[in-house]
Structures are given as structure tokens and as C-alpha cells.
N, CA, C and O atoms as a Maestro MAE file, in Angstrom:
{
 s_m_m2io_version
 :::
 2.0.0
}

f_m_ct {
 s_m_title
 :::
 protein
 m_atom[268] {
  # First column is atom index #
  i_m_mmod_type
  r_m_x_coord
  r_m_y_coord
  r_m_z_coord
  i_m_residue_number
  s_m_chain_name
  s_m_pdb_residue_name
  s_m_pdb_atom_name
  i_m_atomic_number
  :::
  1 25 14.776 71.534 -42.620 1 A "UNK " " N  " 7
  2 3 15.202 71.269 -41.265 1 A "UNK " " CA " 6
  3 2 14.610 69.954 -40.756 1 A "UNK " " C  " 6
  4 15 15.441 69.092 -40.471 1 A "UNK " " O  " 8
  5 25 13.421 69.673 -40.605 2 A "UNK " " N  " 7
  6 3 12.750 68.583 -40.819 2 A "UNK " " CA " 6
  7 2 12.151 67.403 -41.759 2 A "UNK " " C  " 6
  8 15 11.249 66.589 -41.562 2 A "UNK " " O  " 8
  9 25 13.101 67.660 -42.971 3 A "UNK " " N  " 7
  10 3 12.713 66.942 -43.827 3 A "UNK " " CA " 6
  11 2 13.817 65.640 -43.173 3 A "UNK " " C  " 6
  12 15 14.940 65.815 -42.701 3 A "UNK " " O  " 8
  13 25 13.208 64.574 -43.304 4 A "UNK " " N  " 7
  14 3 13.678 62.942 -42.739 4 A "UNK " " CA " 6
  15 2 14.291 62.788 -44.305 4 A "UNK " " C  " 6
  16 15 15.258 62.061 -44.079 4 A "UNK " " O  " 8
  17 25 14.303 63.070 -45.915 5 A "UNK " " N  " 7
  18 3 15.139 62.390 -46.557 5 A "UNK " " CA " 6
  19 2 16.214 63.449 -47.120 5 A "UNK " " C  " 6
  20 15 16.887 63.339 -48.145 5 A "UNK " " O  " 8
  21 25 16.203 64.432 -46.249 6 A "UNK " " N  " 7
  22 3 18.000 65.564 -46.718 6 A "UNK " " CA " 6
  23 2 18.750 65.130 -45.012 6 A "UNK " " C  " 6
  24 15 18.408 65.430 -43.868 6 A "UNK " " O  " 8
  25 25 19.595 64.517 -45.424 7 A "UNK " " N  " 7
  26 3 20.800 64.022 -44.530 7 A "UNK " " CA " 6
  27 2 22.210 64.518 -44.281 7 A "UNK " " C  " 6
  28 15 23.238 64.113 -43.739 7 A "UNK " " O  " 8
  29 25 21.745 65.660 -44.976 8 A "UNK " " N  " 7
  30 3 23.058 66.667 -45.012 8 A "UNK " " CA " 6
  31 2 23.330 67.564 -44.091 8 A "UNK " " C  " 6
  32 15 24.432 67.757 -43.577 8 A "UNK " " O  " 8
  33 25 22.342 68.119 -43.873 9 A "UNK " " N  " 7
  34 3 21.855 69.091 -42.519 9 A "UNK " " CA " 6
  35 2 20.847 68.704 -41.290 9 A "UNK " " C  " 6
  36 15 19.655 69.001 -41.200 9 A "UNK " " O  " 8
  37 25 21.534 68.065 -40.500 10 A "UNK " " N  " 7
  38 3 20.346 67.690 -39.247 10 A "UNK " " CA " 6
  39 2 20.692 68.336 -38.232 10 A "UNK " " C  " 6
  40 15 21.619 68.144 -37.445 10 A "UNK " " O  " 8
  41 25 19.808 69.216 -38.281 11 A "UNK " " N  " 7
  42 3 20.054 70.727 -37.485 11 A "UNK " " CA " 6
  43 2 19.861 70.051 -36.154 11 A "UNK " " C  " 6
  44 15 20.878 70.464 -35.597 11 A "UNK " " O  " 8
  45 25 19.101 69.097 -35.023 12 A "UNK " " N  " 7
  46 3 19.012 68.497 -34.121 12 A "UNK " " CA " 6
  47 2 19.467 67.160 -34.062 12 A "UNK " " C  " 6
  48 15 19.068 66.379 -34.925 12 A "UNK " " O  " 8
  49 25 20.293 66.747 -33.117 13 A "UNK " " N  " 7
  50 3 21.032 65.861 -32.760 13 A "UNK " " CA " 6
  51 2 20.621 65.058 -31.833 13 A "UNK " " C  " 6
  52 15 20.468 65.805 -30.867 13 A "UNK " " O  " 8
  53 25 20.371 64.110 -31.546 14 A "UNK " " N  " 7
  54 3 19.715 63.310 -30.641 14 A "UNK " " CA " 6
  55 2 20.997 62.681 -29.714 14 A "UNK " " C  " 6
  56 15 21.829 61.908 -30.188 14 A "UNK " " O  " 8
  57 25 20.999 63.052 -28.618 15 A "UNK " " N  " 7
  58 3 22.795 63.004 -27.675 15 A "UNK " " CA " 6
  59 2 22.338 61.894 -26.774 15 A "UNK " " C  " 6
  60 15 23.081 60.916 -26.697 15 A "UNK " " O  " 8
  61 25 21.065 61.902 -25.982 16 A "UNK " " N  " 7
  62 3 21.097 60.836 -25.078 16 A "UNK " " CA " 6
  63 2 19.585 60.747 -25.097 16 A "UNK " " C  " 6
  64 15 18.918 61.662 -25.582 16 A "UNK " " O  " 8
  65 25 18.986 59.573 -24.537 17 A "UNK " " N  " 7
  66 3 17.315 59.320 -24.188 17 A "UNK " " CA " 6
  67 2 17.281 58.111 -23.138 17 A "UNK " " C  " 6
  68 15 18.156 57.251 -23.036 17 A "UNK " " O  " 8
  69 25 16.493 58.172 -22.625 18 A "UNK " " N  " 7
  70 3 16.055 57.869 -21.236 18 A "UNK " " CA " 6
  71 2 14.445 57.594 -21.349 18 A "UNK " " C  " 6
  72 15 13.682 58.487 -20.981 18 A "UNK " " O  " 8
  73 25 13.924 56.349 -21.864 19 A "UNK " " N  " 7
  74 3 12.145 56.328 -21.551 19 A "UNK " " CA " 6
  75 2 12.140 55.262 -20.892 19 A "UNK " " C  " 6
  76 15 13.027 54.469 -20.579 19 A "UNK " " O  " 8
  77 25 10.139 55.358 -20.554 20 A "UNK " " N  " 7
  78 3 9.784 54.867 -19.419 20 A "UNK " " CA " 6
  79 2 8.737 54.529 -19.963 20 A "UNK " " C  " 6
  80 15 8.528 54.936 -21.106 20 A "UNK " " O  " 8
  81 25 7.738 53.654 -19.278 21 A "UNK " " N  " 7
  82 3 6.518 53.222 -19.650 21 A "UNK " " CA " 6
  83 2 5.590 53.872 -20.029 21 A "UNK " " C  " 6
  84 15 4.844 53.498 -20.934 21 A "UNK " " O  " 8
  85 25 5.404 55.588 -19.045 22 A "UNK " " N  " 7
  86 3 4.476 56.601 -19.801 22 A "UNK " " CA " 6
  87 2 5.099 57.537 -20.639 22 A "UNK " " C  " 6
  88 15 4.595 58.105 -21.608 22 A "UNK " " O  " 8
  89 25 6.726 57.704 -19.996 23 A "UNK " " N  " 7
  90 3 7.064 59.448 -21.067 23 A "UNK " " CA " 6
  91 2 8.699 59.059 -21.029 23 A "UNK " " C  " 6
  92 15 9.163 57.920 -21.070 23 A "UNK " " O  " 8
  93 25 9.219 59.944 -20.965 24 A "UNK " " N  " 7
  94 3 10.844 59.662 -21.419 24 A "UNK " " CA " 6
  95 2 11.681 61.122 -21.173 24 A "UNK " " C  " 6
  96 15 11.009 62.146 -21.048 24 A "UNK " " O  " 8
  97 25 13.011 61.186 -21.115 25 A "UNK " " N  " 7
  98 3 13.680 62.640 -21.522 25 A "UNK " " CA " 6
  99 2 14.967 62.175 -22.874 25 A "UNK " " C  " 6
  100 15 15.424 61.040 -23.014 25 A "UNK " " O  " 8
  101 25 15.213 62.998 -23.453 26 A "UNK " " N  " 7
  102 3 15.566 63.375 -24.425 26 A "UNK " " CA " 6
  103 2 16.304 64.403 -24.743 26 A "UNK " " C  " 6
  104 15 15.743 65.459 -25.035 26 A "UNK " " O  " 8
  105 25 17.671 64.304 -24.751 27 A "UNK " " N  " 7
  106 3 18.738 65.709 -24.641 27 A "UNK " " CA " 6
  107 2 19.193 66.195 -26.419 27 A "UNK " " C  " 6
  108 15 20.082 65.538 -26.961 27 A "UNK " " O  " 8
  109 25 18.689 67.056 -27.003 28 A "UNK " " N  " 7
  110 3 19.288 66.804 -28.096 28 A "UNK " " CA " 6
  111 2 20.101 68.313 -28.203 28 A "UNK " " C  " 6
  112 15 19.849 69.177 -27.364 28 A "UNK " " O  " 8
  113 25 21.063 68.557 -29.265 29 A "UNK " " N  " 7
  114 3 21.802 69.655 -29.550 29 A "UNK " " CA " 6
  115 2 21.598 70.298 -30.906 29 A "UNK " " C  " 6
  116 15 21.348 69.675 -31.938 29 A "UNK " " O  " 8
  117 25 21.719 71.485 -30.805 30 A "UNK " " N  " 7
  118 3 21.460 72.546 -32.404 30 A "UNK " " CA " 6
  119 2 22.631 72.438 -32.687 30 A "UNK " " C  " 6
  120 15 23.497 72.800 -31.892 30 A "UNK " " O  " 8
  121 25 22.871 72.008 -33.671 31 A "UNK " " N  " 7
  122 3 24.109 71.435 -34.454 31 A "UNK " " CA " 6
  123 2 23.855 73.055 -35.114 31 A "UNK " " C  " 6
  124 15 24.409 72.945 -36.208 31 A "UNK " " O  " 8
  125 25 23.443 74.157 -35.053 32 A "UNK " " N  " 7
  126 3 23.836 75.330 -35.353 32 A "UNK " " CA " 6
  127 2 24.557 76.352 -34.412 32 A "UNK " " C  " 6
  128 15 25.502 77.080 -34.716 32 A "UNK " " O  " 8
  129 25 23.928 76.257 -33.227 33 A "UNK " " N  " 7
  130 3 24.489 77.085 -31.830 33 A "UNK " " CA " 6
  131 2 24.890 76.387 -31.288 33 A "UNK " " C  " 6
  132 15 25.608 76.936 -30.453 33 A "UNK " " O  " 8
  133 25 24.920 74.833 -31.136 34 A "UNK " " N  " 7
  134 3 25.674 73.756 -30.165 34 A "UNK " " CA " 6
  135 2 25.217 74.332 -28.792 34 A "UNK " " C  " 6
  136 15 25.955 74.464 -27.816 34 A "UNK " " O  " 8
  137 25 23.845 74.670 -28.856 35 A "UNK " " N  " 7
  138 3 22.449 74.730 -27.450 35 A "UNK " " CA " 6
  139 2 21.809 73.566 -27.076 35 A "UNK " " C  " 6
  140 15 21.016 73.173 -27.932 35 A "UNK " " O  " 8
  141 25 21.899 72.778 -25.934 36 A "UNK " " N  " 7
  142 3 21.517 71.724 -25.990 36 A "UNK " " CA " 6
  143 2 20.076 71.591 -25.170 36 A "UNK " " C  " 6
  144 15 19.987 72.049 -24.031 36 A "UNK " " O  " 8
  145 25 19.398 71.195 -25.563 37 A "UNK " " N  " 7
  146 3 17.567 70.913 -25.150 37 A "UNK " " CA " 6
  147 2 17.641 69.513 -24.186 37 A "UNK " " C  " 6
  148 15 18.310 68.486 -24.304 37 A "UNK " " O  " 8
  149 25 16.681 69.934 -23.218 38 A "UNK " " N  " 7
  150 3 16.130 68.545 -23.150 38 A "UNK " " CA " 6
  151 2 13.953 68.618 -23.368 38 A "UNK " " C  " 6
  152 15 13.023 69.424 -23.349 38 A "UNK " " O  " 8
  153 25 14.186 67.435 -23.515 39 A "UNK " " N  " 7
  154 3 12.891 67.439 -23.620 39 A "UNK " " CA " 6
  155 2 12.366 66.300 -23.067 39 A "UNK " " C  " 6
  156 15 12.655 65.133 -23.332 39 A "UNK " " O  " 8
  157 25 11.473 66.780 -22.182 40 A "UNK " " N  " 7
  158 3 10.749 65.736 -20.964 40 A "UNK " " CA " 6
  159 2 9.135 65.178 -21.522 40 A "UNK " " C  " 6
  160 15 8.380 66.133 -21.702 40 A "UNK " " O  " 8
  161 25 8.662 64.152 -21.744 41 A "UNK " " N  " 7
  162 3 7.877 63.793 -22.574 41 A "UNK " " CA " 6
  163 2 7.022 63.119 -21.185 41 A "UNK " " C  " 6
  164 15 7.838 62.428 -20.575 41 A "UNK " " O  " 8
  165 25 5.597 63.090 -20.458 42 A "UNK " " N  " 7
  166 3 5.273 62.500 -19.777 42 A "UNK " " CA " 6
  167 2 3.580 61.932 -20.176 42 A "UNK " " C  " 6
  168 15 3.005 62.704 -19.409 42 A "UNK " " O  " 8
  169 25 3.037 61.553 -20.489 43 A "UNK " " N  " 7
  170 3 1.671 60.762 -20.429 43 A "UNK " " CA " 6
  171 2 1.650 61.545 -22.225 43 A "UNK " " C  " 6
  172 15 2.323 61.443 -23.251 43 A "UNK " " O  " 8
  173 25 0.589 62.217 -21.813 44 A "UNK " " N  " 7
  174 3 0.048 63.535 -22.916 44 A "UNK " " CA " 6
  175 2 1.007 64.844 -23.387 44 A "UNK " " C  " 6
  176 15 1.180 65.192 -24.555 44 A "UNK " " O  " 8
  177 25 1.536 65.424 -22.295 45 A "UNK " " N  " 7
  178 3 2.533 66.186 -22.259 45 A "UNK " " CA " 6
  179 2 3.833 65.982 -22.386 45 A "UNK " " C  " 6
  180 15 4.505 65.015 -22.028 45 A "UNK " " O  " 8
  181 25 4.355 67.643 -23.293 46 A "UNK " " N  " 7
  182 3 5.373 67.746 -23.523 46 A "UNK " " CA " 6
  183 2 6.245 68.988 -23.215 46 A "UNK " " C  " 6
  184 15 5.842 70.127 -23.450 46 A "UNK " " O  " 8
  185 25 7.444 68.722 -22.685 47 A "UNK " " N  " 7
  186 3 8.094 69.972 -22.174 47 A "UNK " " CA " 6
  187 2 9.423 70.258 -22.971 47 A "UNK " " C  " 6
  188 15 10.288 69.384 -22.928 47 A "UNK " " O  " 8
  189 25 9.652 71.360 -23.668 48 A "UNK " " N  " 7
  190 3 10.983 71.589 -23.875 48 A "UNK " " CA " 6
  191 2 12.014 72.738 -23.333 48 A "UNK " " C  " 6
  192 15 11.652 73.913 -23.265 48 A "UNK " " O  " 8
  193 25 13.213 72.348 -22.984 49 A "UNK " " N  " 7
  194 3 13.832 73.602 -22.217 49 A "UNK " " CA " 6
  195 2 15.621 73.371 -22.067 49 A "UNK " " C  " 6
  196 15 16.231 72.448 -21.528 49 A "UNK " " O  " 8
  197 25 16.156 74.645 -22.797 50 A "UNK " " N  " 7
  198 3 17.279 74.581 -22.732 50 A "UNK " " CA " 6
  199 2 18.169 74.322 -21.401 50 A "UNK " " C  " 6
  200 15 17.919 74.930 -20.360 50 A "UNK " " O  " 8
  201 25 19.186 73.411 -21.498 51 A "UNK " " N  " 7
  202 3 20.170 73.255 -20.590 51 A "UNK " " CA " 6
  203 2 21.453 74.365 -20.226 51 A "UNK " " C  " 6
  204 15 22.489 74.689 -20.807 51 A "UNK " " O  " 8
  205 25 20.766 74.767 -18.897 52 A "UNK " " N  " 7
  206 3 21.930 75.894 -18.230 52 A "UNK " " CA " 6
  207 2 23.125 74.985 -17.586 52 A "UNK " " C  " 6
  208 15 23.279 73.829 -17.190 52 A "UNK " " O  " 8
  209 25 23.676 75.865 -17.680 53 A "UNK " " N  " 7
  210 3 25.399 75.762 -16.443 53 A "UNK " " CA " 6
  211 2 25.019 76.471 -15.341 53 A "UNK " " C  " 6
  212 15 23.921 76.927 -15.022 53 A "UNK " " O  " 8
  213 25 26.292 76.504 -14.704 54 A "UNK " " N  " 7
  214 3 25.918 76.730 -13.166 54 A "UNK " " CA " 6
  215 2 25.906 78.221 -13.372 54 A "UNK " " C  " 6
  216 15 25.541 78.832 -12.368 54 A "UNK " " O  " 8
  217 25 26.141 78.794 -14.173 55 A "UNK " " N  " 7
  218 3 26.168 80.435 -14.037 55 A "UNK " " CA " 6
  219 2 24.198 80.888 -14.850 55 A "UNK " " C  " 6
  220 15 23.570 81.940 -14.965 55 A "UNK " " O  " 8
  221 25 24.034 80.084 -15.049 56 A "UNK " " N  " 7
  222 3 22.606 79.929 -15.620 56 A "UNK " " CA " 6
  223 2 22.279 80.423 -17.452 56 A "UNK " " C  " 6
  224 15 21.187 80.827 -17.851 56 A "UNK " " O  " 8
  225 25 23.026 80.319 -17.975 57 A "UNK " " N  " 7
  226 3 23.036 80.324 -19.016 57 A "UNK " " CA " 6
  227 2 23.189 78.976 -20.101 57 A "UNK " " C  " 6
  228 15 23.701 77.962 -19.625 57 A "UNK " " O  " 8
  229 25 22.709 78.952 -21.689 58 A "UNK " " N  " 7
  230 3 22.505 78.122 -21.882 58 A "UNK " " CA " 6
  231 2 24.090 77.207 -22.327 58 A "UNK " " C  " 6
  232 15 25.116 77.701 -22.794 58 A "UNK " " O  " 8
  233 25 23.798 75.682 -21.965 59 A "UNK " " N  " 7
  234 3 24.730 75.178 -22.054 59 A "UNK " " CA " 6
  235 2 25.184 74.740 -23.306 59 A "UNK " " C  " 6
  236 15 24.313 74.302 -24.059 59 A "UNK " " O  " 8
  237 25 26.215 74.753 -23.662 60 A "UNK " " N  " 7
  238 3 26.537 74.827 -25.268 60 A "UNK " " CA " 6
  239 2 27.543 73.192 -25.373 60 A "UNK " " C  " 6
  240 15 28.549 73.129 -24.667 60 A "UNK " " O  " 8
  241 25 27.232 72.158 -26.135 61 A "UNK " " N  " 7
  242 3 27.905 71.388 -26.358 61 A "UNK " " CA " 6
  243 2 29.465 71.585 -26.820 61 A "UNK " " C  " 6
  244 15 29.921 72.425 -27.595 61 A "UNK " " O  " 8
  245 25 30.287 70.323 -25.947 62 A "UNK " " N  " 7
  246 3 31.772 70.699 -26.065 62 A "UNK " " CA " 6
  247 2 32.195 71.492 -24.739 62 A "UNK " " C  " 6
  248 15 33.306 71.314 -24.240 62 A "UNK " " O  " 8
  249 25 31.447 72.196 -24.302 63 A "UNK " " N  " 7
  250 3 31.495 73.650 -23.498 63 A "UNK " " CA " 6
  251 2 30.778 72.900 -21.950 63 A "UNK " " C  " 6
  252 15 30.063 73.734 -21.395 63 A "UNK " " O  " 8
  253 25 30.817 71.897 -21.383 64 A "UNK " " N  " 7
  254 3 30.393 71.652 -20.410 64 A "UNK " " CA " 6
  255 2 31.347 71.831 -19.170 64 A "UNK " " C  " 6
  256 15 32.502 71.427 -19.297 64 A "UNK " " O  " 8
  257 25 30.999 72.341 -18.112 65 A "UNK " " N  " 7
  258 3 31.441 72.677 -16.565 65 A "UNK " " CA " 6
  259 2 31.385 71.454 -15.851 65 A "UNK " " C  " 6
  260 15 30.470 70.721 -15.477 65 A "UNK " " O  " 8
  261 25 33.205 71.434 -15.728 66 A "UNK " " N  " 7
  262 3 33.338 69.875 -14.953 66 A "UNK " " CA " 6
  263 2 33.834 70.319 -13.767 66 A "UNK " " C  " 6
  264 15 34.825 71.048 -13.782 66 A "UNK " " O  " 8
  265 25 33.165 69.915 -12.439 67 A "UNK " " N  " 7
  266 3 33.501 70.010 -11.246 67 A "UNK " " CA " 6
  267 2 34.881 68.906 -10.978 67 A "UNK " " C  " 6
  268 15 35.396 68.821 -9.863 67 A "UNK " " O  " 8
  :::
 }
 m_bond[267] {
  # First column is bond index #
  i_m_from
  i_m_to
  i_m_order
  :::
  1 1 2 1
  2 2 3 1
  3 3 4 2
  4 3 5 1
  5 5 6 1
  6 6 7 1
  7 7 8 2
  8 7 9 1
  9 9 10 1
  10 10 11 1
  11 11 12 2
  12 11 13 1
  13 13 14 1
  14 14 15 1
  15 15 16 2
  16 15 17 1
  17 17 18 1
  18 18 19 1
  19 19 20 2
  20 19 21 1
  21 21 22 1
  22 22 23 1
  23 23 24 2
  24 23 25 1
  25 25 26 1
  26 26 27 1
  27 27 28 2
  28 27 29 1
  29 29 30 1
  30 30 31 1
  31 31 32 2
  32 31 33 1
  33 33 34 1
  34 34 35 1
  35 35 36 2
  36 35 37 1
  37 37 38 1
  38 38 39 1
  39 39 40 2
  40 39 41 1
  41 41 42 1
  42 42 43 1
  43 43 44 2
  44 43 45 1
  45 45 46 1
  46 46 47 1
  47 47 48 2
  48 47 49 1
  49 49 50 1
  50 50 51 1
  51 51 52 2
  52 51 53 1
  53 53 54 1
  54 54 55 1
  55 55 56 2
  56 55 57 1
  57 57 58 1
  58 58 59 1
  59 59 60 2
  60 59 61 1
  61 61 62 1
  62 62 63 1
  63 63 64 2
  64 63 65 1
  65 65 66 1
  66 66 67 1
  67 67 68 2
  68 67 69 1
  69 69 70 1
  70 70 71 1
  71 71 72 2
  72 71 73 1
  73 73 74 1
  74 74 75 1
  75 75 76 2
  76 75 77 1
  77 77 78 1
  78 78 79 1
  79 79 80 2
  80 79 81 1
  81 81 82 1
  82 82 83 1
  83 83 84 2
  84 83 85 1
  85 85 86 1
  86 86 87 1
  87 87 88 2
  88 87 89 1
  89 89 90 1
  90 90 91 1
  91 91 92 2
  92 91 93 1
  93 93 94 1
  94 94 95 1
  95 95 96 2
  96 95 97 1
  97 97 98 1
  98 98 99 1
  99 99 100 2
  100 99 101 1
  101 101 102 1
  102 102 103 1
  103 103 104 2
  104 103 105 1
  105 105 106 1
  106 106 107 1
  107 107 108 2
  108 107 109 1
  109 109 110 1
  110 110 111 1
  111 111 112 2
  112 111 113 1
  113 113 114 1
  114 114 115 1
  115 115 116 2
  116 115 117 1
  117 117 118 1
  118 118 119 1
  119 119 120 2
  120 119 121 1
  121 121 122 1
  122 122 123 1
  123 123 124 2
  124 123 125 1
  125 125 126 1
  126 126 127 1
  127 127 128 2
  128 127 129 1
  129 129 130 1
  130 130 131 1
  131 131 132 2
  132 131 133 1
  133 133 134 1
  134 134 135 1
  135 135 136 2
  136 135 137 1
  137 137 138 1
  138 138 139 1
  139 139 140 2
  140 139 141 1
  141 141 142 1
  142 142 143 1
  143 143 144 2
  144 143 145 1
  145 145 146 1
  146 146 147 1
  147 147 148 2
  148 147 149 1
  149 149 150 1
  150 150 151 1
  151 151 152 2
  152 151 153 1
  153 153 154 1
  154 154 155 1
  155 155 156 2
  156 155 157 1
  157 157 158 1
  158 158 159 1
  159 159 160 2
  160 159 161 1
  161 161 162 1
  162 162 163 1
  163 163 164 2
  164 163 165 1
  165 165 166 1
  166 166 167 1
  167 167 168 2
  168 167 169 1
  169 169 170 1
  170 170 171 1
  171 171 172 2
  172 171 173 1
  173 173 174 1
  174 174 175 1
  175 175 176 2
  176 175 177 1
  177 177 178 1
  178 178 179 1
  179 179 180 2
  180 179 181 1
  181 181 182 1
  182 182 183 1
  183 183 184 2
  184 183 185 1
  185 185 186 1
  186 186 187 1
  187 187 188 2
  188 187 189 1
  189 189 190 1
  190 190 191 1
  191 191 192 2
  192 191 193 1
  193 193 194 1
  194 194 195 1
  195 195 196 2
  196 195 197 1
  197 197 198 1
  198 198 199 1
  199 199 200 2
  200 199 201 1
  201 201 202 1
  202 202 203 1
  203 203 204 2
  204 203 205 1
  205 205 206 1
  206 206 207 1
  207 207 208 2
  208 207 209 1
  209 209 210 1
  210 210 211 1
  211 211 212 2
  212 211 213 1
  213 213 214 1
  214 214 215 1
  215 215 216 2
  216 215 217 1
  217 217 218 1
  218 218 219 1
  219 219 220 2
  220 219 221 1
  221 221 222 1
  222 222 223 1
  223 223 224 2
  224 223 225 1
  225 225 226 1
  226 226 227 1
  227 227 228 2
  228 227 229 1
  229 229 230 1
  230 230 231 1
  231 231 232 2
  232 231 233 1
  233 233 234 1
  234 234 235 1
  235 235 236 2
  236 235 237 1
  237 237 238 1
  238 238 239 1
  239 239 240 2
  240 239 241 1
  241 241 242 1
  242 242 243 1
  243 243 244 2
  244 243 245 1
  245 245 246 1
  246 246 247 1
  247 247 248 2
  248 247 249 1
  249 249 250 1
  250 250 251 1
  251 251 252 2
  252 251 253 1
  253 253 254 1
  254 254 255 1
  255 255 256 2
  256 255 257 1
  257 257 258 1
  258 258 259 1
  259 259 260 2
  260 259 261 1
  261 261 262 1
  262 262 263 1
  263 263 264 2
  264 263 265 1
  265 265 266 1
  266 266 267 1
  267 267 268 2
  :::
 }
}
């Protein structure tokens, strides 16, 4: 899953990023459940946490709620 030289299976997808001088966010997707993460990176700390829809469940790539 984490091996950097099998390129066949990259179970996480890197969709968008956003950094800053101390930390950054980072949206990536499980190219298995198509669950998409973000992950908020600030000084020292690190946060990870799936992306809900408006009904609060997790948001699944492809599958996004357009107003």
C-alpha cells in the first residue's frame, strides 16, 4: 500500500493541496471506497478526517452534492 516503487495500486490519491508557511491541507481519496480525507497539517501537528455531505456521511468521490 505504501510501497513508493509498486505503481500499480495507489490505494491514496492525492486530489488537491493547499500549503502555507507552517502547515497545509491535503484532500486525498481511497481509490478503494472512493472516501475522500482531508488532512490538515499545522506546525507539529497532524489531523486526519473524512469528508461528509450535507446529510453527514462520508463523502465518496464522483458522488459530490451540487447545490
Amino acid at each position: 500500500m505504501f510501497d513508493k516503487t509498486d505503481s500499480t495500486d495507489k490505494r491514496f490519491i492525492l486530489n488537491d493541496k493547499q500549503e502555507g508557511i507552517t502547515g497545509g491541507l491535503r484532500v486525498f481519496t481511497d481509490s478503494h471506497t472512493g472516501v475522500q480525507h482531508l488532512v490538515i497539517r499545522e506546525n507539529t501537528g497532524v489531523a486526519v478526517t473524512p469528508l461528509l455531505n450535507a446529510d453527514g456521511k462520508p463523502l465518496i468521490a464522483g458522488n459530490e452534492d451540487r447545490a
